[in-house]
ZALO-706183 format. One record per residue (C-alpha): residue in three letters; x, y, z. Coordinates in steps of 0.25 Angstrom, whole numbers, padded with zeros to 4 digits, always signed. Example, Ala and Ser with C-alpha at 12.3 -4.5 7.8 and 13.67 -1.06 7.14 Angstrom:
// residues 2
Ala+0049-0018+0031 Ser+0055-0004+0029 
//
This chain:
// residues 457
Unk-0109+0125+0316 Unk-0114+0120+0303 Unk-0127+0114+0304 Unk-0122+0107+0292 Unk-0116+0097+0302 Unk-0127+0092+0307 Unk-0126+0077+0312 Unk-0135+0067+0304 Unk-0139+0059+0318 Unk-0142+0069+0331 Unk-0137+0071+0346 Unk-0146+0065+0355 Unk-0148+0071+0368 Unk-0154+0063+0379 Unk-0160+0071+0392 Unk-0174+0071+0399 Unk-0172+0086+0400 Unk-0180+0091+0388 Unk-0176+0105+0389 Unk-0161+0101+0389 Unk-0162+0093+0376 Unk-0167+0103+0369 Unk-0157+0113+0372 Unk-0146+0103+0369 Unk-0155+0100+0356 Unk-0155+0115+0350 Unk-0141+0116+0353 Unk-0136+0103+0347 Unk-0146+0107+0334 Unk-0141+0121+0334 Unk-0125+0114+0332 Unk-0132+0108+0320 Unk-0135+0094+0328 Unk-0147+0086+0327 Unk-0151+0081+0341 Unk-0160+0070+0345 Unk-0164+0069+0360 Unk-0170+0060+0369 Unk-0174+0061+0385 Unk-0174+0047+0391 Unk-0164+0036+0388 Unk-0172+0027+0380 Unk-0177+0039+0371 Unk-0163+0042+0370 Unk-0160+0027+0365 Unk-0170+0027+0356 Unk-0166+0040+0348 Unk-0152+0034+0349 Unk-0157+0023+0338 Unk-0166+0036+0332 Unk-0157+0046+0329 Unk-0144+0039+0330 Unk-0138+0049+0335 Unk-0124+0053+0336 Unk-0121+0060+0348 Unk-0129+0058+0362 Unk-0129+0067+0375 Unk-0137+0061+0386 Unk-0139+0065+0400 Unk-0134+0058+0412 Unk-0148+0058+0419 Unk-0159+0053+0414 Unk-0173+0051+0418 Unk-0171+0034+0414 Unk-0157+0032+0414 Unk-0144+0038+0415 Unk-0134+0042+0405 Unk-0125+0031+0406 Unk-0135+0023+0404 Unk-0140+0029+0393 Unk-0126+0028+0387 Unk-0123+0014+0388 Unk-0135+0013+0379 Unk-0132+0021+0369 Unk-0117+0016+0370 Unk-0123+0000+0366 Unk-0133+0007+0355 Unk-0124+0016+0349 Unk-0109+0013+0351 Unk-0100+0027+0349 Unk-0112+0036+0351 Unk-0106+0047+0359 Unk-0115+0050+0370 Unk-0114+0062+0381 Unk-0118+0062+0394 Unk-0125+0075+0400 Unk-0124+0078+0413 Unk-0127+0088+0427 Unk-0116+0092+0435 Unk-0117+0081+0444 Unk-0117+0069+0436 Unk-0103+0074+0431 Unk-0098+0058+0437 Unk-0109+0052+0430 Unk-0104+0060+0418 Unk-0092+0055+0420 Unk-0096+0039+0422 Unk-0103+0041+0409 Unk-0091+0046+0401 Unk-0086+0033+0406 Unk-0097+0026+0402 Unk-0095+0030+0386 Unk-0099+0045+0387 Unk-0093+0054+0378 Unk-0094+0067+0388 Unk-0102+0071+0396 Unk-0109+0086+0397 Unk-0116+0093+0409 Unk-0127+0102+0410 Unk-0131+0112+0408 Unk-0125+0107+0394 Unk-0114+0118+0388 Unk-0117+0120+0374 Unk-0103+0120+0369 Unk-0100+0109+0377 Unk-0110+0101+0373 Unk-0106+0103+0357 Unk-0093+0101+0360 Unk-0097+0088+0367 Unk-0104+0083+0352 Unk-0094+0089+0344 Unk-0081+0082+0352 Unk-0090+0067+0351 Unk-0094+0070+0337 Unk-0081+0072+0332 Unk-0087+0086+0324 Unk-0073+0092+0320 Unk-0078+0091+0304 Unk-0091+0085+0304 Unk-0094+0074+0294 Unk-0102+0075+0281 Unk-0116+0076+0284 Unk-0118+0063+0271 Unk-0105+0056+0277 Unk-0115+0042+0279 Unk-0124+0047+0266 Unk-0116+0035+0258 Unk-0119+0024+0270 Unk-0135+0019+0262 Unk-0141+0013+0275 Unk-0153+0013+0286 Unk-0147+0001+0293 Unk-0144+0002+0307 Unk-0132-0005+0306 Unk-0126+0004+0295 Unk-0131+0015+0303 Unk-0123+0011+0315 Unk-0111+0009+0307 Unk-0113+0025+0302 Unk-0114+0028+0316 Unk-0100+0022+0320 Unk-0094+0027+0306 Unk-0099+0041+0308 Unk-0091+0041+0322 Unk-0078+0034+0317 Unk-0078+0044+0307 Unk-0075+0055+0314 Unk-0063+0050+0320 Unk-0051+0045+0311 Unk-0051+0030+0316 Unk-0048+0020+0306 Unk-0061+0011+0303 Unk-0061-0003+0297 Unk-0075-0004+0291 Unk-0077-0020+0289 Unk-0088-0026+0282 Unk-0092-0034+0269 Unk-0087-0030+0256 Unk-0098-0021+0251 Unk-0105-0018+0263 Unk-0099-0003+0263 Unk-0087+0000+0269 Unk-0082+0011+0260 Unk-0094+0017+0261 Unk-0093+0019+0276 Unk-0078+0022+0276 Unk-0082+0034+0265 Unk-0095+0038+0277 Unk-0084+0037+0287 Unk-0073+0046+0279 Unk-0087+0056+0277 Unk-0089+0056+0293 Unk-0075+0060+0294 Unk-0068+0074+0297 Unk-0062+0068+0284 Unk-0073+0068+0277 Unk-0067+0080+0268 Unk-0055+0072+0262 Unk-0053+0061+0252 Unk-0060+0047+0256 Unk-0050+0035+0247 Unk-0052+0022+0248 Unk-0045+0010+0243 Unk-0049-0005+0242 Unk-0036-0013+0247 Unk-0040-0024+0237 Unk-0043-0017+0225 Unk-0028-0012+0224 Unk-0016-0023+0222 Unk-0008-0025+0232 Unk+0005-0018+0227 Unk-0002-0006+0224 Unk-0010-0005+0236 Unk+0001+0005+0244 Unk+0003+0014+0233 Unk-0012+0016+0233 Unk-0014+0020+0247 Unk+0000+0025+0250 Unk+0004+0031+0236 Unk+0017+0029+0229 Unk+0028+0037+0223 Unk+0030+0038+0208 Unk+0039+0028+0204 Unk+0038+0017+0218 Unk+0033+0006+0208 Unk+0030+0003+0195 Unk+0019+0012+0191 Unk+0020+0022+0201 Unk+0023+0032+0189 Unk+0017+0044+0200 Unk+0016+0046+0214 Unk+0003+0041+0222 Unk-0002+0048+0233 Unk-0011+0035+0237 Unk-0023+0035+0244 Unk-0019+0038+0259 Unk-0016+0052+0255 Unk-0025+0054+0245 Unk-0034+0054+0256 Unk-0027+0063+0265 Unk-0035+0068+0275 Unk-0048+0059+0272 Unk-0050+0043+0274 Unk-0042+0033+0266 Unk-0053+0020+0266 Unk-0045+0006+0263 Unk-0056-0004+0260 Unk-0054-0021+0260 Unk-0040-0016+0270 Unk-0039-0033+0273 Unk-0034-0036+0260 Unk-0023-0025+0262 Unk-0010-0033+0261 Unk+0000-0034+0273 Unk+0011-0027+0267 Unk+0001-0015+0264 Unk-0006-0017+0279 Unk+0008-0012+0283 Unk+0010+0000+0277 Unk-0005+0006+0280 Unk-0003+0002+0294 Unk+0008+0010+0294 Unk+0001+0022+0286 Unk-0009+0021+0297 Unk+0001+0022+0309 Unk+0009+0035+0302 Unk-0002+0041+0295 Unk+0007+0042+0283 Unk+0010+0035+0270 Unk+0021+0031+0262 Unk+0019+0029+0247 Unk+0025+0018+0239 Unk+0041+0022+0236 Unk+0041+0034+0245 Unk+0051+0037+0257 Unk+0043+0046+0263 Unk+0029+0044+0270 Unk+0016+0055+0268 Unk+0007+0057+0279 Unk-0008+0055+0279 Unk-0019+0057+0286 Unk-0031+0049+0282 Unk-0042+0041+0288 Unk-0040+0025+0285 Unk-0054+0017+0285 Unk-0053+0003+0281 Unk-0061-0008+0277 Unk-0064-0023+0276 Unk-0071-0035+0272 Unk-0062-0044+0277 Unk-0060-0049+0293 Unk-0047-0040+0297 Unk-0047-0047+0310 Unk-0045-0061+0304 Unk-0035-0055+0294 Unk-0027-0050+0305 Unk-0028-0064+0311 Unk-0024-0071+0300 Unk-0011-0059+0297 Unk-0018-0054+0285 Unk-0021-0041+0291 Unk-0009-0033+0301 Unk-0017-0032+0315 Unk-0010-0019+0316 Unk-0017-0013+0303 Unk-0028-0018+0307 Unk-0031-0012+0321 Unk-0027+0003+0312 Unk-0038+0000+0305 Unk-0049-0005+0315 Unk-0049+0006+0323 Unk-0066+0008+0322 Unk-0070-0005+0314 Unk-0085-0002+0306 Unk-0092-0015+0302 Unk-0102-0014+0289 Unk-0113-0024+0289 Unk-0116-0032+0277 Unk-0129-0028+0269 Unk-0137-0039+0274 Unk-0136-0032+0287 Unk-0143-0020+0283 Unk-0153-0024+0272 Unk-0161-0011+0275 Unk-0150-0004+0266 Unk-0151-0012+0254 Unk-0165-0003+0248 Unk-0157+0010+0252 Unk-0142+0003+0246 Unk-0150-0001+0235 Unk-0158+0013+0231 Unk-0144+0020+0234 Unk-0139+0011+0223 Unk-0148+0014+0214 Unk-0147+0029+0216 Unk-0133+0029+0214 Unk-0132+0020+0200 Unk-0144+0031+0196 Unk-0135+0042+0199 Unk-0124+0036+0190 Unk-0134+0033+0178 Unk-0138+0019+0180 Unk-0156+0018+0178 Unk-0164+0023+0190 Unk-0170+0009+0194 Unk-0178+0006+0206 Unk-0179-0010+0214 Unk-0194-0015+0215 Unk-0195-0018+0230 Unk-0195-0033+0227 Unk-0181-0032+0221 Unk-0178-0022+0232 Unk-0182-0033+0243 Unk-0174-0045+0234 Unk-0161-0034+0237 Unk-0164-0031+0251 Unk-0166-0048+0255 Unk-0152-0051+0243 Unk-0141-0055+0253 Unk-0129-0046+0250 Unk-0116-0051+0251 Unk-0109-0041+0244 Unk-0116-0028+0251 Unk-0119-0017+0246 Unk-0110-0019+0235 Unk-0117-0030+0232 Unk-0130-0023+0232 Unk-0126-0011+0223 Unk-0123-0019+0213 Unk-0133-0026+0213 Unk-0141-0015+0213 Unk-0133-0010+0201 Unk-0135-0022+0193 Unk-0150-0021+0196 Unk-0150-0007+0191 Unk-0142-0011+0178 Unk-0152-0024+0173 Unk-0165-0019+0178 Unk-0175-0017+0166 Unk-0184-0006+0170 Unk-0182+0001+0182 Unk-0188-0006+0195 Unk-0178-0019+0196 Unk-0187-0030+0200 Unk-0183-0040+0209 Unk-0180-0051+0198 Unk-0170-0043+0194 Unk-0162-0041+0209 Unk-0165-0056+0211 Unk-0158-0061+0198 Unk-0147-0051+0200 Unk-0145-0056+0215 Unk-0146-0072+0210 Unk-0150-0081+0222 Unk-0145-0070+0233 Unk-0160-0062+0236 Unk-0163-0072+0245 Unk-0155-0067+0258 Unk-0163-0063+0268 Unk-0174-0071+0271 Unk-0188-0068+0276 Unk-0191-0069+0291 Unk-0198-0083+0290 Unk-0187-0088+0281 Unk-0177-0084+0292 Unk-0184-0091+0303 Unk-0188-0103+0297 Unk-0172-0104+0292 Unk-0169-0101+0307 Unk-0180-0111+0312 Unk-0174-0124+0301 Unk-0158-0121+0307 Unk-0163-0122+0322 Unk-0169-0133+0320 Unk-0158-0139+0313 Unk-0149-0135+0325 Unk-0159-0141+0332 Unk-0158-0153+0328 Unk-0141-0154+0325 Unk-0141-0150+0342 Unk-0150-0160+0343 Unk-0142-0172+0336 Unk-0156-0173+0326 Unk-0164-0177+0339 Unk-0177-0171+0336 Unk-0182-0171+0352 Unk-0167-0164+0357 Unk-0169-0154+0346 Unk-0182-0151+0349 Unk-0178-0149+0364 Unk-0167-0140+0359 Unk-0177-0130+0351 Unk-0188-0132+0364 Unk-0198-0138+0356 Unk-0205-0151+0357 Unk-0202-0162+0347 Unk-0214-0161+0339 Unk-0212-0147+0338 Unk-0199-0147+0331 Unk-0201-0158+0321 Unk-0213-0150+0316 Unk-0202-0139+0316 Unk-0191-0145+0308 Unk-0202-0149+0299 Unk-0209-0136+0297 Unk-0194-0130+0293 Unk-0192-0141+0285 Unk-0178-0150+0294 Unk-0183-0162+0290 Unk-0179-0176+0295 Unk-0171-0179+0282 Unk-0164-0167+0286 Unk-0162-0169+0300 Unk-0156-0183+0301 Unk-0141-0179+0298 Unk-0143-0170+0312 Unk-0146-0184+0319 Unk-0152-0194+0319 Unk-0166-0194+0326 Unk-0169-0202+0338 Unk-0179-0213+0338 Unk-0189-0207+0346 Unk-0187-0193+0340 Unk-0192-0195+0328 Unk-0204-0187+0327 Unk-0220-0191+0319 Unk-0229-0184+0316 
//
């Protein structure tokens, strides 16, 4: 076997036999695996968050816990990590209660060798193993983007559909083309096709092709984009704004497996994989009839939420010196960010995403003078938006002024009640609400205060 192959995250073995992890070890490494191993349970969870790795085998017995217990861990760590159990000959009913219990197999000692590589490669779908730089166009260190590659990387080696949501921007056909590269279909064409960005009355003819005179302006045949990508993924981005009438006939595609383009009789066959995407809520649309329920549970087999940038800030210096790489590459001037305007980029808010980000990035690029870009320059091109995430002290004393607000609308603007409602004496709280600046003026339309609650100094 190639070592070509070899995974990106490990097999992590788990066993307080030292001798047998090693073996296991040189024999997983010599197939071309890397292998991480742990003795004891809590080593064992902390290499999980290490090493992320994408395969465990774990022995039944061991000196802290057992392996079911040991699974159920790594079950509500890491949902989907295949994990084996490895067993003697008479724990063969516990090895059996642990298949139950989520297992994917279970192996006993003395451990076969073919058996055991079997074992791997059945779980880790190994027929044609995915490119090696399948997730090289994914630019993160986020742990939540990373968890994301983790579930796309195991969706991808079946051929389930996927409905990847998220806000515009924030990467969806980036991760479908990961997806498509982590895929035994990884060799064949990858089309995609924004529903929005084609009218409506050309929309079929587009995925499903046409026959040379089926309307005006069909003046030769079409083959369309399903079987243009025969054999490979077809990725249909914004599908929500896909008209009913359209919804339809790509339900039916999906059910047959074949097309039938615009004027013909007959239909073709095809055999793609169909990925999907969305910035709009497919669960309301159904609700409201916008959306056919029956398409929409085709397409949300394995659902993939991305998160919005401000969720993973950690990106943005990586995002943005991946974007200056590339306008480099394609002739713009090599510029650099001082780490002020780097910092004004990472704290910006981001409604538009990445997107968003690029281009301002490329806008930077295009009007900066020399070649660091300061941080005036970032600042004027965001307007009033650098502003978005505020400091520790500005979030706490923002926190602070709203419950005391609450405070005091629970309390009907009776200073004593509100201060009993917060667990603070009287005195205490009027110096709060002054010190975070809910003055009197500005807590009479809460209630009128009581006679005797009104406080001196």
């Amino acid at each position: 076997m190639s070592l070509a192959r070899i995974a990106e995250r490990p097999i992590l073995l788990v066993d307080d036999d030292t001798r047998l992890l090693r073996l296991l070890a040189l024999r997983l490494e010599s197939e071309g695996y890397a292998v991480a191993v742990a003795s004891s349970a809590p080593e064992a969870m902390q290499r999980l968050g290490e090493v992320r790795p994408q395969f465990v085998l774990a022995d039944l017995r061991l000196p802290d816990t057992d392996g079911i217990a040991l699974l159920t861990r790594i079950q509500s760590h890491s949902p989907g990590l295949p994990v084996a159990i490895l067993t003697a000959h008479g724990d063969i009913p516990d090895a059996v209660r642990a298949t139950q219990a989520g297992a994917v197999d279970f192996l006993t000692k003395p451990v076969d060798r073919d058996r055991l590589l079997a074992c791997i490669r059945s779980h880790l779908g190994e027929g044609l193993p995915p490119r090696a730089d399948w997730r090289a166009g994914v630019i993160t260190r986020s742990p939540i983007m990373e968890a994301l590659l983790d579930d796309a990387g195991r969706v991808a080696r079946m051929d389930s559909a996927v409905l990847l949501t998220g806000a515009s921007g924030s990467g969806k056909e980036v991760l479908a083309r990961a997806i498509h590269l982590a895929s035994r279909r990884s060799v064949r064409p990858f089309v995609a096709i924004n529903c929005t960005a084609v009218p409506a009355d050309l929309l079929e003819s587009e995925l499903f092709g046409h026959r040379r005179g089926a309307f005006t302006g069909a003046q030769s045949d079409h083959p369309g984009l399903f079987r243009a990508a025969e054999g490979g993924t077809v990725f249909l981005d914004e599908i929500g704004d896909m008209p009913l009438a359209l919804q339809a006939k790509l339900l039916r595609v999906l059910q047959e497996r074949e097309v039938r383009p615009v004027g013909e009789t007959r239909t073709v066959p095809v055999d793609v994989r169909v990925l999907s995407a969305t910035h709009a809520d497919l669960d309301a649309r159904v609700a409201d009839g916008r959306f056919r329920e029956d398409l929409f549970y085709r397409l949300n087999v394995v659902r993939l939420q991305l998160p919005p940038l401000e969720q993973r800030r950690e990106d943005i210096p990586l995002l943005v010196q991946h974007r200056l790489a590339q306008l480099a590459e394609a002739g713009a001037p090599r510029r650099l960010y001082s780490a002020e305007a780097l910092e004004a980029l990472v704290t910006a808010p981001w409604p538009g995403n990445v997107r968003q980000l690029f281009n301002a990035v490329e806008r930077n690029v295009a009007l900066a003078p020399g070649r660091i870009i300061g941080a005036a320059l970032v600042r004027a091109s965001l307007g009033e938006r650098t502003a978005g995430l505020a400091s520790f002290d500005e979030a706490r004393a923002e926190f602070t002024r709203n419950y005391l607000r609450q405070m005091l609308e629970l309390a009907g603007g009776n200073i004593s009640r509100a201060a009993r409602l917060a667990g603070r004496n009287r005195t205490d709280f009027y110096k709060l609400l002054s010190r975070y600046g809910v003055e009197a003026r500005a807590r009479k339309h809460l209630g009128d205060l009581e006679p005797d609650e009104s406080v001196r100094e």
